[in-house]
C-alpha positions, 0 to 999 in steps of 0.5 A: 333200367338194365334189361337184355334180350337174345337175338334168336335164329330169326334175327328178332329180338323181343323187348323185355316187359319192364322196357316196353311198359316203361315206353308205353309201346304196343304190339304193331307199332312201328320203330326206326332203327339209328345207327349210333356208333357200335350200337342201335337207337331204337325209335317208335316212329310218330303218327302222323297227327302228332307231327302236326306244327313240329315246324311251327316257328321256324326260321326258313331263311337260312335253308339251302335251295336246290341250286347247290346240289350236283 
């Protein structure tokens, strides 16, 4: 899907219709923006709920501690 936008004055920029009913994006949601090399990689930022068990699983033996950092 190739859609484009202009960035006005305002520096806003709207989403095209076609992207944002791809993504099922809202009016109010909030996104994160990433620099990624010469562009942006734009992300809606998860609620909290939907964080719920994203660690499940997880190995913590190889995390670092505080004692390496300055």
């Amino acid at each position: 899907m190739a859609a484009t936008a202009t960035l006005s004055s305002k520096f806003q920029i709207s989403i095209p219709k076609p992207v944002r009913d791809a993504q099922h994006w809202q009016a109010g949601q909030e996104f994160v923006f990433i620099p990624k090399g010469k562009g942006v990689l734009v992300m809606p930022l998860p609620e909290l709920d939907e964080l719920a068990g994203i660690a499940s699983g997880a190995d913590p033996s190889a995390c670092r501690d505080r004692e390496d950092r300055f």
